[in-house]
C-alpha positions as CSV (number, residue, x, y, z in Angstrom):
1,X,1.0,-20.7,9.8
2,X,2.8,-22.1,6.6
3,X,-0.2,-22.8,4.8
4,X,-2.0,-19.9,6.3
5,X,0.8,-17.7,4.9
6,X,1.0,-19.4,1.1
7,X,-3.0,-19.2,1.1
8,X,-3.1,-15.1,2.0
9,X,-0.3,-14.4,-0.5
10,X,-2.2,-16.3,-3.4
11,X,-5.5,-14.8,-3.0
12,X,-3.5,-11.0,-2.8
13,X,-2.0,-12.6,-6.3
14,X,-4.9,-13.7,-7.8
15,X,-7.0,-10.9,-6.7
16,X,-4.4,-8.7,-9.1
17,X,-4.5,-11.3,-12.2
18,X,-8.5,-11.0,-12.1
19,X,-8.8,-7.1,-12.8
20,X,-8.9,-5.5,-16.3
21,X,-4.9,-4.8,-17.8
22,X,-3.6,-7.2,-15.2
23,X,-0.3,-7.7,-17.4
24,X,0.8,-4.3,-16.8
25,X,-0.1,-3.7,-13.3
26,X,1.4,-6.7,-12.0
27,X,4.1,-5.8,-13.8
28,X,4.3,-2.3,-12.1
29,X,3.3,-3.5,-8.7
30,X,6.7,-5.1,-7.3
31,X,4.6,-6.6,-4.2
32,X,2.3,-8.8,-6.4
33,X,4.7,-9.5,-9.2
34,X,7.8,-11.0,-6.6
35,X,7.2,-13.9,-4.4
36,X,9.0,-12.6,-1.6
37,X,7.7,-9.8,-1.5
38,X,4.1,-11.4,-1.7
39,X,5.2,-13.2,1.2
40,X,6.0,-10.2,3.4
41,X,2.5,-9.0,2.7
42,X,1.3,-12.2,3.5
43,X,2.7,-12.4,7.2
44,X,2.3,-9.0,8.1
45,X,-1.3,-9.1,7.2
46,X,-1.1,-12.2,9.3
47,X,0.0,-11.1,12.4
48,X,-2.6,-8.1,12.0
49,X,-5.5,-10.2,11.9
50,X,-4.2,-12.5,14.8
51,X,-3.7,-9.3,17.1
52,X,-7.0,-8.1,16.0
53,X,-8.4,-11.4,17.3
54,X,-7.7,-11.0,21.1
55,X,-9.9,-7.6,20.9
56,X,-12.9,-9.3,18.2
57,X,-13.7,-12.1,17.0
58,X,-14.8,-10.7,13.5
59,X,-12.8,-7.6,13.0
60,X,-13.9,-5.0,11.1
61,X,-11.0,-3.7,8.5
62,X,-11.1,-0.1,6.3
63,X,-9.0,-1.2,3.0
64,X,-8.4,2.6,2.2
65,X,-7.8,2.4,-1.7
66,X,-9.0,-1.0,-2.2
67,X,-8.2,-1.3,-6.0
68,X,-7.8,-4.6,-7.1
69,X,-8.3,-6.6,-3.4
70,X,-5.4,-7.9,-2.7
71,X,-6.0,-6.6,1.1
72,X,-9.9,-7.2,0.7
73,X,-10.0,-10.6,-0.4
74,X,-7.3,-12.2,2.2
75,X,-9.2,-10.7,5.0
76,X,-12.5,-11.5,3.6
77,X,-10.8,-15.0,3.5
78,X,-9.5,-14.7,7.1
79,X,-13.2,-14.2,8.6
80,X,-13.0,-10.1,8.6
81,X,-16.4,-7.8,7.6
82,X,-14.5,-5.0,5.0
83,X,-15.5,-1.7,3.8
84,X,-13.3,-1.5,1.1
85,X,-13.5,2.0,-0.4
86,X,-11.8,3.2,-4.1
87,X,-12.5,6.4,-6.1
88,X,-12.6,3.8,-9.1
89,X,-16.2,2.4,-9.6
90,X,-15.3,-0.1,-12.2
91,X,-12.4,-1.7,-9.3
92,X,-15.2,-1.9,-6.8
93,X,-17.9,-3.3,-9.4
94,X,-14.8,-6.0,-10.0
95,X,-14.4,-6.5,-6.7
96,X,-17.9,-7.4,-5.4
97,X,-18.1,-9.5,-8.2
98,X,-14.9,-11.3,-7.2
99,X,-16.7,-11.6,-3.2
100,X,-20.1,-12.7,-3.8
101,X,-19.2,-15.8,-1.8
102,X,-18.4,-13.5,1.5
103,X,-21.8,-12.0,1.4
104,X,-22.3,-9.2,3.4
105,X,-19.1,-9.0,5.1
106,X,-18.0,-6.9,2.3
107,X,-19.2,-3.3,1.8
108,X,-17.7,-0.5,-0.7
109,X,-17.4,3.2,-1.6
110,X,-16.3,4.7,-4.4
111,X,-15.3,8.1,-3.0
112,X,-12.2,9.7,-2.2
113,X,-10.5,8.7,1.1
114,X,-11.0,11.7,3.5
115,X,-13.9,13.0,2.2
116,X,-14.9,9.3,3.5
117,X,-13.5,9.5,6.8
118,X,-15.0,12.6,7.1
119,X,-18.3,11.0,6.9
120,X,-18.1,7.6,8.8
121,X,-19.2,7.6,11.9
122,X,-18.1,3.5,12.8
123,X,-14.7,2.3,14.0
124,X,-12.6,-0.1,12.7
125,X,-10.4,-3.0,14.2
126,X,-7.9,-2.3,11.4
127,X,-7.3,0.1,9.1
128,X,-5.4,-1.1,5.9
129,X,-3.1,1.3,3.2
130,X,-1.7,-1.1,0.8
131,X,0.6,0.8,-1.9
132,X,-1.6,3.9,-1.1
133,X,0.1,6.9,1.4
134,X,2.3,8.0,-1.4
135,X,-0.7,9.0,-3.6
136,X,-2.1,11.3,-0.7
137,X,-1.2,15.0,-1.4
138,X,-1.2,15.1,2.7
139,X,-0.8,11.6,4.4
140,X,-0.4,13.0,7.7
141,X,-3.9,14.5,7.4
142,X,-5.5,11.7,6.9
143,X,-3.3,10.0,9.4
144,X,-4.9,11.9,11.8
145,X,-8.7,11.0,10.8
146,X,-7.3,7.6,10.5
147,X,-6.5,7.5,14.3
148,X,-9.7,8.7,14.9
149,X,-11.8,5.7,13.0
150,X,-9.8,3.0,15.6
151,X,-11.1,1.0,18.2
152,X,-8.9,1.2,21.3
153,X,-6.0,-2.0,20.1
154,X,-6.9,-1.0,16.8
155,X,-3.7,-1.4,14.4
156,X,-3.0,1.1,11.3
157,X,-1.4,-1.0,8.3
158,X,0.1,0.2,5.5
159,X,2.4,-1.7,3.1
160,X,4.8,-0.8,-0.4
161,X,5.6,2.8,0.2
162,X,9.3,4.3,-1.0
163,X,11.4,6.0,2.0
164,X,12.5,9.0,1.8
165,X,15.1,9.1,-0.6
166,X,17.1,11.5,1.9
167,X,16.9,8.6,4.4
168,X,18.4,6.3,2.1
169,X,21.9,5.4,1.5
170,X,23.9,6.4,-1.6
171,X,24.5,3.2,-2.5
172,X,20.5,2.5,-1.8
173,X,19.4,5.5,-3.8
174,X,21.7,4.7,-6.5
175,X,20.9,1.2,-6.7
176,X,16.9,1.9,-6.5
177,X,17.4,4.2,-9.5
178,X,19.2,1.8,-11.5
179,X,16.9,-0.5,-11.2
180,X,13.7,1.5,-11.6
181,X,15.1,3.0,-15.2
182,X,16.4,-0.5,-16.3
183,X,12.4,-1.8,-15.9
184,X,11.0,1.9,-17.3
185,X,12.9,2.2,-20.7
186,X,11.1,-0.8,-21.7
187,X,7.6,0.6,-21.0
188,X,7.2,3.5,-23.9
189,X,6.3,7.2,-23.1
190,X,10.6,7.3,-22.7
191,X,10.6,11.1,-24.6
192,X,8.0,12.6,-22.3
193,X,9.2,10.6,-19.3
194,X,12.6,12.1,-19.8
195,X,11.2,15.5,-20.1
196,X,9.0,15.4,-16.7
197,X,12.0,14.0,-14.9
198,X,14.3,16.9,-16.0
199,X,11.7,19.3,-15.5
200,X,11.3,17.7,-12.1
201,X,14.9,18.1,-11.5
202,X,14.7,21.9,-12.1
203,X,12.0,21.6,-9.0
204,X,9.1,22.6,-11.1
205,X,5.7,20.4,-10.8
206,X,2.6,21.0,-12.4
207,X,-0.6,21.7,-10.6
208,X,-2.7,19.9,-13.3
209,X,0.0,17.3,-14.5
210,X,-1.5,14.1,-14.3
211,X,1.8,12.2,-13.8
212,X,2.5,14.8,-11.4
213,X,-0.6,14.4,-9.3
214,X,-0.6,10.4,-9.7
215,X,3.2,10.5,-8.4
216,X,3.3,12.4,-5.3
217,X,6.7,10.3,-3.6
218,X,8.5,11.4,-6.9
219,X,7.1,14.8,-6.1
220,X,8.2,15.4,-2.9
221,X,11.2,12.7,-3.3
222,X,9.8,9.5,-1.2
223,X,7.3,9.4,1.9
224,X,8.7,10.5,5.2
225,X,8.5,7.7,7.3
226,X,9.7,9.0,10.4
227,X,7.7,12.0,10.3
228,X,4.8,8.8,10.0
229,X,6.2,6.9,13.1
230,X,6.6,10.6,15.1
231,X,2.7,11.4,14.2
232,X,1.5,8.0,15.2
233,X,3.8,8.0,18.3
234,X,2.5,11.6,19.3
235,X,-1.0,9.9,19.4
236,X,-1.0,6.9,21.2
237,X,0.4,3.9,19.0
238,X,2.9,1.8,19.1
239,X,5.2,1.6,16.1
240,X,7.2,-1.2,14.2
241,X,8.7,-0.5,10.9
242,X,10.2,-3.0,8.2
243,X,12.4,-1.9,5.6
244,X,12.9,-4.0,2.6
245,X,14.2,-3.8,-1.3
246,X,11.0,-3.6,-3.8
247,X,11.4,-2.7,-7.7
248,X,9.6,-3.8,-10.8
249,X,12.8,-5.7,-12.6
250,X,12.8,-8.9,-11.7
251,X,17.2,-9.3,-11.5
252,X,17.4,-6.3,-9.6
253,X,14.8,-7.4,-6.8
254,X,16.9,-10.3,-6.4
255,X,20.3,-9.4,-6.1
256,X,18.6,-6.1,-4.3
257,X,17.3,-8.6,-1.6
258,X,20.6,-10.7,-1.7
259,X,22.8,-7.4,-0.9
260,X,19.9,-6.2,1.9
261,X,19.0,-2.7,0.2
262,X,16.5,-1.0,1.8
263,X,13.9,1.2,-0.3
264,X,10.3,0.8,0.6
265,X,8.7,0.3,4.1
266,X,5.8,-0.9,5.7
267,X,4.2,-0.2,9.3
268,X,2.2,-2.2,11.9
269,X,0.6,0.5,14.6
270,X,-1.3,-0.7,17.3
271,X,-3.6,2.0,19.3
272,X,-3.0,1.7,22.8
């Protein structure tokens, strides 16, 4: 299981360092850039897999917003057959490049996530959101196409989204903020940042704002995950929820894990 564990975590980290401006998005994706982190990827994804096996022997896995691969490539690795679909062509071009070896256990579309649900007619042993839900304009919406794409057993995944910042501690929030703007001053745009976060403040968002639209948790101020775990619980699955401490500076995710603060959550539900 060791081995198993380091092996899945690498190829999730290598899958990242492959892509085009790697620098920066490792450097704004706190579950490839810290180990530990990396790790509790690594084991969750894990454990999904193994479940998976007791229903089939080669499960078949949705990677909803497969980017880069780092949920692709580990279950390719694992023995899985993938759709992997992406609105970003050049990511999936990448990415089939990066799997040539897995054959035809690997199929893509570059499309946008519901309108592909909408049109899929299979069902999947797994379906995978990795650092996705809080791009959605309505994740519950396409929770509920999600939970009708899974086998009976089937298991919903998703990984790296921020909780509710209402559902947070002071000292949490607080400390989350810190940490965030200590890692974000150093990244340019400050003067226009500033101004989007004040506007935000004043509770004004812009239909056609790009950093608006990209940034949906800063939007609506997190993901709910309770309102997640009700939905899910409403329709048949069984629910387990980790919170842990993810940010992008590399002091702060330490002493952040140290002190147990709790920001950002993942789910493993299991359709019963």
């Amino acid at each position: 299981m060791k081995n198993q564990l380091s092996k899945i975590a690498e190829l999730a980290n290598k899958a990242a360092y492959t892509q085009e401006n790697a620098a920066d998005y490792i450097d704004g994706a706190p579950h490839i850039k810290h180990k530990q982190l990396r790790n509790l990827y690594a084991k969750e994804l894990i454990q999904v897999y193994n479940n998976s096996l007791k229903k089939n022997k080669i499960p078949k896995v949705l990677d909803m917003g497969a980017g880069e691969g780092s949920v692709t490539i580990p279950f390719l690795e694992l023995g899985a057959k993938v759709l992997a679909i992406d609105l970003s062509e050049f990511q999936l071009k990448s990415l089939l490049g990066k799997c040539k070896i897995y054959g035809d256990n690997l199929e893509t579309r570059c499309q946008e996530i519901n309108e592909a649900l909408s049109q899929i007619d299979e069902k999947f042993d797994i379906i995978v959101a990795n650092s996705f839900l809080h791009h959605l304009p309505d994740y519950i919406d396409t929770l509920s196409k999600v939970a009708s794409k899974l086998n009976s057993g089937g298991q919903f995944f998703c990984f790296q989204d921020p909780l509710l910042y209402k559902s947070m501690s002071k000292i949490n929030l607080i400390y989350s903020n810190i940490s965030y703007y200590s890692w974000r001053i150093f990244k340019g745009d400050i003067f226009d940042g500033y101004k989007r976060f004040l506007r935000r403040k004043r509770g004004i968002f812009i239909d056609d704002s790009v950093h608006d639209n990209a940034e949906f948790h800063v939007v609506r101020y997190g993901v709910d995950q309770e309102s997640i775990i009700s939905f899910l619980k409403e329709h048949g699955f069984d629910c387990k929820m980790t919170q842990y401490f993810s940010t992008q500076n590399s002091l702060f995710q330490y002493f952040g894990t140290k002190c147990r603060m709790k920001n950002t959550f993942s789910i493993v539900a299991i359709k019963k």
